[in-house]
C-alpha positions in Angstrom: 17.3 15.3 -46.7 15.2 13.4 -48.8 11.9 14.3 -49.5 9.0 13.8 -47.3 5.7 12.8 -48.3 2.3 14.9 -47.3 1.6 14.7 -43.8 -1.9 13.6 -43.1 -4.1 13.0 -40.4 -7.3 10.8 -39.4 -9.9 11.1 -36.7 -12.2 8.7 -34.5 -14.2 8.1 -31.8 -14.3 5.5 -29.3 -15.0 1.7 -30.6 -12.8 2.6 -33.8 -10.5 -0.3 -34.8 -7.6 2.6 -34.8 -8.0 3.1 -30.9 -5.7 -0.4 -30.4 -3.0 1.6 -33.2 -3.7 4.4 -30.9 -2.6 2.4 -28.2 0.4 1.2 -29.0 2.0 4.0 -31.1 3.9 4.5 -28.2 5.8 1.4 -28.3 7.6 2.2 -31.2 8.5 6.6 -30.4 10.0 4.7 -27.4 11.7 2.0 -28.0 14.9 1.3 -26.0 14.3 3.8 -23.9 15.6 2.8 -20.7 13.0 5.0 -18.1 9.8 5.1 -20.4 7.1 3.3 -18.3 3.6 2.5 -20.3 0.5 1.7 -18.4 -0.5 -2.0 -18.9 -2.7 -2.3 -22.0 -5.5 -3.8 -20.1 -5.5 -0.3 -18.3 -6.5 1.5 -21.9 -7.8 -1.1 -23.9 -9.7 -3.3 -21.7 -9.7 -6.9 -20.3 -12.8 -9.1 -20.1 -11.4 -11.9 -18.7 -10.0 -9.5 -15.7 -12.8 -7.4 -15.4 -10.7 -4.5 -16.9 -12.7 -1.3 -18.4 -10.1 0.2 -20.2 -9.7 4.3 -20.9 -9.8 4.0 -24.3 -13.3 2.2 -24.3 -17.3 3.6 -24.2 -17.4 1.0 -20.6 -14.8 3.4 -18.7 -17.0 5.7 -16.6 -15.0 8.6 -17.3 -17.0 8.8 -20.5 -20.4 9.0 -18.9 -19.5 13.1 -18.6 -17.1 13.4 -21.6 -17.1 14.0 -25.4 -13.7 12.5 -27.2 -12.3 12.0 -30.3 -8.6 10.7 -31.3 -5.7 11.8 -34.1 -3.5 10.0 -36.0 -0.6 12.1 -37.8 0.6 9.4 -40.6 3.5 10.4 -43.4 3.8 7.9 -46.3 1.8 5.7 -44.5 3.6 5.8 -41.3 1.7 6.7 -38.1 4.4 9.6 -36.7 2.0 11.4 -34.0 -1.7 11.0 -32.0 -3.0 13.1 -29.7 -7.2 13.0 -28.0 -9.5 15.9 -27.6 -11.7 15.9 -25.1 -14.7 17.7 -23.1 -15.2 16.8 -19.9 -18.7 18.4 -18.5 -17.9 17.2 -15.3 -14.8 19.3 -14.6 -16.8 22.0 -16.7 -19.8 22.1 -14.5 -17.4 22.0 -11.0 -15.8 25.4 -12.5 -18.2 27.2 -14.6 -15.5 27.1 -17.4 -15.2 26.2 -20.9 -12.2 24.3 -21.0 -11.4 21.6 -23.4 -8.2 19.4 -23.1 -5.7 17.5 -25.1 -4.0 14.5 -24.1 -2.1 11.2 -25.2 0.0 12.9 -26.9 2.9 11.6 -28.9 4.7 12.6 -31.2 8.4 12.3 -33.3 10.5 15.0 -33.2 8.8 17.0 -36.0 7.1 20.9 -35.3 4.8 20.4 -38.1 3.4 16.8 -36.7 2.9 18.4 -33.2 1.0 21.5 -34.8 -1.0 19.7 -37.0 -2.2 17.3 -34.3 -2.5 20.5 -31.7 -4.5 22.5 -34.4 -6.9 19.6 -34.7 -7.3 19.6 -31.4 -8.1 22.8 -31.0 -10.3 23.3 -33.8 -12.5 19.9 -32.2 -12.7 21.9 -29.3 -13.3 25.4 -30.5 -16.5 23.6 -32.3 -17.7 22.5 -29.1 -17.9 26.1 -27.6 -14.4 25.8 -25.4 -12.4 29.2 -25.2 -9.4 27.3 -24.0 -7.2 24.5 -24.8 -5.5 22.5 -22.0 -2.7 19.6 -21.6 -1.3 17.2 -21.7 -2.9 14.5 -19.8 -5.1 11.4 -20.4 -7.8 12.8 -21.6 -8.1 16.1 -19.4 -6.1 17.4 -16.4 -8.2 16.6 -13.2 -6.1 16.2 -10.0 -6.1 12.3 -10.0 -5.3 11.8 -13.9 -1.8 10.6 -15.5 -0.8 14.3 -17.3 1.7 16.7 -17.7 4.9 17.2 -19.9 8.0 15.9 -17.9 10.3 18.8 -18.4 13.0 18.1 -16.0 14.3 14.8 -14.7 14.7 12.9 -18.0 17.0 10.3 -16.6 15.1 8.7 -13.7 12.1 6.7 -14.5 8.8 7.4 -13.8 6.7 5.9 -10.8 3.4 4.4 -11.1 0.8 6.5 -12.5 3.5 8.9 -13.8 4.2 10.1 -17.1 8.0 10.5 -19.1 8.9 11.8 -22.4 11.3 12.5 -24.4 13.1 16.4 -23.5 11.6 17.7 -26.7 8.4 17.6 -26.3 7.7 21.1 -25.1 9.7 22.5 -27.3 7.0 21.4 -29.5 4.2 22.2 -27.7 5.3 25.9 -26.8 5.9 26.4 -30.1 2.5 25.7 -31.2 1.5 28.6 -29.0 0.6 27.0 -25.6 2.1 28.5 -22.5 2.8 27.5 -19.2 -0.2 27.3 -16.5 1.0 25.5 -13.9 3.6 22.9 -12.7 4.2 19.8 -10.6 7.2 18.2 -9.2 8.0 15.0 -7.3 10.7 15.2 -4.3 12.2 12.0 -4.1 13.4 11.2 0.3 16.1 8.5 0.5 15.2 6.7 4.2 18.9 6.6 4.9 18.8 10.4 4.8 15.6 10.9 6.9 16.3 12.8 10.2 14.9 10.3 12.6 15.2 11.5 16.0 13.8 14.7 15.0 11.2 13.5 13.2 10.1 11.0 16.3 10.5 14.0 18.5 8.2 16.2 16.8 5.7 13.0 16.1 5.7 12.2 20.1 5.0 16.3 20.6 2.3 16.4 18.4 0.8 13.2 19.9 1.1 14.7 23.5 -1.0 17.6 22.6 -3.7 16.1 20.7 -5.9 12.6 20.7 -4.5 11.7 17.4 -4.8 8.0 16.4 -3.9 6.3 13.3 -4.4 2.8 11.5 -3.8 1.0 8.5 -6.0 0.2 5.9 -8.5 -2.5 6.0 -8.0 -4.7 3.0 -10.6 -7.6 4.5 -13.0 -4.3 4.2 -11.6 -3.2 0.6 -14.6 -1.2 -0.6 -15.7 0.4 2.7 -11.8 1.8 3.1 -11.7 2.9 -0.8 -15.0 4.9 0.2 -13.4 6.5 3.2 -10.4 7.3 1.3 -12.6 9.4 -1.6 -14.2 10.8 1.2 -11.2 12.3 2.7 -10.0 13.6 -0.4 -12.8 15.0 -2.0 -12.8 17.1 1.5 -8.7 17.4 1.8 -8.1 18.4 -2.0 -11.2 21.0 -2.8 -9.3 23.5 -2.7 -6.5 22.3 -4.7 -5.8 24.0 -8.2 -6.7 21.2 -10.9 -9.3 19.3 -8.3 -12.4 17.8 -9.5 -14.1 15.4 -7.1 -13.5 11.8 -7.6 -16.7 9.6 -7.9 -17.0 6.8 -6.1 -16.9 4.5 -9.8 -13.8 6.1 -10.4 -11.7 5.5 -7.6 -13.0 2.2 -7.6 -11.7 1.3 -10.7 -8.5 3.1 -9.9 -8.2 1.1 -6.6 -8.7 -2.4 -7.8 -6.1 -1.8 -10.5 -3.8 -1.0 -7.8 -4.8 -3.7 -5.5 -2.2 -6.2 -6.4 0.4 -3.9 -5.1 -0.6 -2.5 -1.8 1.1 -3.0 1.2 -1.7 -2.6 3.6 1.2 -0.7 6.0 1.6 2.2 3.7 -1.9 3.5 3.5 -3.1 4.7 6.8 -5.3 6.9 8.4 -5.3 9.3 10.8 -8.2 10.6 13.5 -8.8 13.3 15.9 -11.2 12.4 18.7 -12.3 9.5 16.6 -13.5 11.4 13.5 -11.5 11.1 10.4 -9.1 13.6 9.7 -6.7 12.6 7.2 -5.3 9.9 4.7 -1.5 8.9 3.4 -1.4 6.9 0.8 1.7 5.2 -0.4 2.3 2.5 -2.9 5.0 -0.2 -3.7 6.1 1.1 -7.0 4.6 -1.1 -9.6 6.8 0.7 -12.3 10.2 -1.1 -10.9 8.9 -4.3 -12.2 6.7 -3.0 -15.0 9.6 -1.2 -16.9 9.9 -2.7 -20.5 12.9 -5.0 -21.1 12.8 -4.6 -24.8 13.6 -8.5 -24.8 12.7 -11.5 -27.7 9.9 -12.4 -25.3 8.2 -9.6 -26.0 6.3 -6.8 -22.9 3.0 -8.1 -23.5 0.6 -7.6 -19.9 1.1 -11.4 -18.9 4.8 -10.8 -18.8 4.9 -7.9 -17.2 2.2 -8.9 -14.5 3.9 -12.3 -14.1 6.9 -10.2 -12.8 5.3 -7.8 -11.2 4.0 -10.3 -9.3 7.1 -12.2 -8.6 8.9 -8.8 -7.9 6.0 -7.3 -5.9 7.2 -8.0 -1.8 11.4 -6.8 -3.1 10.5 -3.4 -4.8 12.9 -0.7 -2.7 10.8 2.5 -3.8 7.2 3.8 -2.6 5.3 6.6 -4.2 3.4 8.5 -2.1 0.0 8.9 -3.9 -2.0 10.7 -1.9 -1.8 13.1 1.2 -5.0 14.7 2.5 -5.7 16.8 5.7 -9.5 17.8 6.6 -8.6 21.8 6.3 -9.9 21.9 10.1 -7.2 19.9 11.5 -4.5 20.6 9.3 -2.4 22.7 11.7 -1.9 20.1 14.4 1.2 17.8 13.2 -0.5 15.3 11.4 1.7 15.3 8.8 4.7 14.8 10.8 3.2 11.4 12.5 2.5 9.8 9.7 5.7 10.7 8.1 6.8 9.2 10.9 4.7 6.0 10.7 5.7 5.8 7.2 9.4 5.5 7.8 9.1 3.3 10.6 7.4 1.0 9.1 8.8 1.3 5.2 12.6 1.0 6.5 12.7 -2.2 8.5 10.9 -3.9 5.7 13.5 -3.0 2.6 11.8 0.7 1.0 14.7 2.6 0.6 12.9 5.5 -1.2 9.7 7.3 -1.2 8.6 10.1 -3.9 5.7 12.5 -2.7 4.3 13.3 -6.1 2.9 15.4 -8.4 2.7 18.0 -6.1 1.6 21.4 -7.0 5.0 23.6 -7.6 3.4 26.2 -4.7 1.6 23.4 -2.4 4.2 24.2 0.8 1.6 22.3 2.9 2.9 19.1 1.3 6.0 20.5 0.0 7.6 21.7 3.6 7.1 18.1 5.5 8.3 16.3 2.4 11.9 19.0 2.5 11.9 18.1 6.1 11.8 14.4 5.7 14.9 14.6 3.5 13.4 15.0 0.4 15.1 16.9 -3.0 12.8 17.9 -6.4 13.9 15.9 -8.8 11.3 15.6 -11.5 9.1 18.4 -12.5 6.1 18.3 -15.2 4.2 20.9 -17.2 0.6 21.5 -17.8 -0.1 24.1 -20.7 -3.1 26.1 -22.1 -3.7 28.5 -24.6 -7.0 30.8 -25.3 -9.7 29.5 -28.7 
């Protein structure tokens, strides 16, 4: 092997001119890979003209509560690796913890690339007074955030808001000392496999012993439902390992870069005696149309959004976002009617799939209605930490 120049590395903040490098280093690690799935650029870097406030920039609220900084591994030149550091007070505060995280990361195939830009990490964060390291996400690992190393399902694609990596990369990161602390996994239900009769039966039982209405979302009323929706997941997820209540900013943002895609069908909500009592949220999988074609014309966001657009009312696969239940109502059915609702509306309009995901490996509240719908893991992530 020939010889290898020094490995070096370089760090900044937000506003840098290295955050747009930052950006795109992915584009090369991945090229040609047939299931890697980027976020649109706008979506990190920003689009005035849109109204886009990308992650990468000071204007994204998540950095109201956050300190960050960025890596760039580089070998004769050459960026090979990035990773972010990050301290989010907010998620701090919720726990009474001192938990920094790491995220973005990329990386070749190269230990001492993955450790150097781990270490740095690490040493940003020990600084700062965290006595443990976290990742990968984003920037940190709350509930609603892109994260996690894929570590099984390599050869399907990722759905929207999903990450996918190459099968290496924790093999890198464990050997750099992290450990495993906790897992998601996607189920994927084909609606030619869902048991229908059963699943209407138990949907019309559950119905006959409870005032249980349900409705789809509002999008003449876009803000008010978005509010509604934090409000029933903030209540529906508390509990959940990972949570950190969404603010309203947040989900806003979230929302109206999903709002070209909803089918107003697939979000609904569900009441008990008129209260609100739960929320299903499922989206046209943007990712179908947004995959890279690696063609002369380029990926830029105009191209992909032009065929997003073109694509959006013929995309065969949902992903089911979000799932709440208001803990007091959780053992009446719900679950089961708007499973229900969701397949008999999804099938006769051409969704042939739907993936609940990421789901906590040991949420069976989620986990058991999605193994009764038909549904079979087939993706798994990894979130990892190690002690400062």
């Amino acid at each position: 092997m020939a010889d290898r120049g020094p490995l070096t590395l370089e760090s900044f903040g937000l506003g840098d001119p290295r955050i747009r490098e930052f950006a795109y280093l992915p584009w090369r690690l991945y090229r040609g890979d047939p299931c890697w799935t980027p976020p649109l650029m706008m979506d990190l870097l920003g689009n005035r003209l849109l109204g886009a406030k990308g992650l990468l920039t000071a204007e994204h609220p998540y950095h109201r509560d956050a300190e960050v900084t960025h890596f760039i591994a580089r070998r004769d030149g050459r960026a090979v690796g990035r990773v972010s550091a990050s301290v989010n007070r907010r998620f701090n505060d919720h726990y009474g913890s001192k938990i920094g995280f790491f995220g973005f990361f990329e990386s070749e195939d190269d230990p001492e690339v993955a450790c150097a830009l781990i270490g740095a990490a690490a040493d940003w964060l020990r600084e700062r007074g965290m006595t443990a390291m976290r990742g990968p996400g984003e920037y940190s690992n709350a509930t609603h955030e892109r994260q996690g190393v894929l570590v099984e399902g390599f050869e399907f694609p990722p759905t929207v808001e999903l990450t996918h990596n190459p099968p290496y990369y924790a093999d890198l990161i464990e050997g750099c000392g992290l450990a495993k602390v906790k897992d998601y996994v996607a189920y994927m239900i084909e609606f030619d496999d869902v048991p229908k009769e059963r699943i209407a039966r138990l949907s019309a039982a559950v119905r006959s012993r409870a005032n249980i209405t349900t409705r789809a979302v509002d999008m003449t009323r876009f803000t008010d439902e978005v509010k509604l929706i934090l409000r029933l997941y903030n209540e529906a997820w508390a509990a959940n390992w990972g949570f950190l209540p969404q603010s309203d900013e947040e989900g806003e943002t979230l929302a109206e870069s999903l709002r070209p895609i909803v089918d107003p069908g697939l979000v609904r909500f569900a009441y008990v005696d008129g209260e609100p009592a739960a929320v299903f949220g499922a989206l046209p999988d943007p990712n179908w149309a947004l995959r890279p074609r690696w063609r002369w014309y380029g990926d830029g966001d105009l191209v992909r959004l032009v065929r997003l657009l073109a694509m959006r009312r013929h995309i065969p696969r949902v992903r089911l976002m979000f799932f709440g239940i208001v803990p007091k109502y959780r053992k009446l059915g719900i679950d089961a009617v708007l499973f229900q609702e969701l397949y008999d509306y999804g099938a006769p309009r051409g969704y042939r799939q739907g993936e609940p995901s990421l789901l906590l490996e040991d949420n069976e509240m989620v986990i058991r209605p999605s193994v009764a719908m038909g549904g079979h893991e087939y993706k798994r992530w990894r979130i990892y930490e190690k002690a400062l």
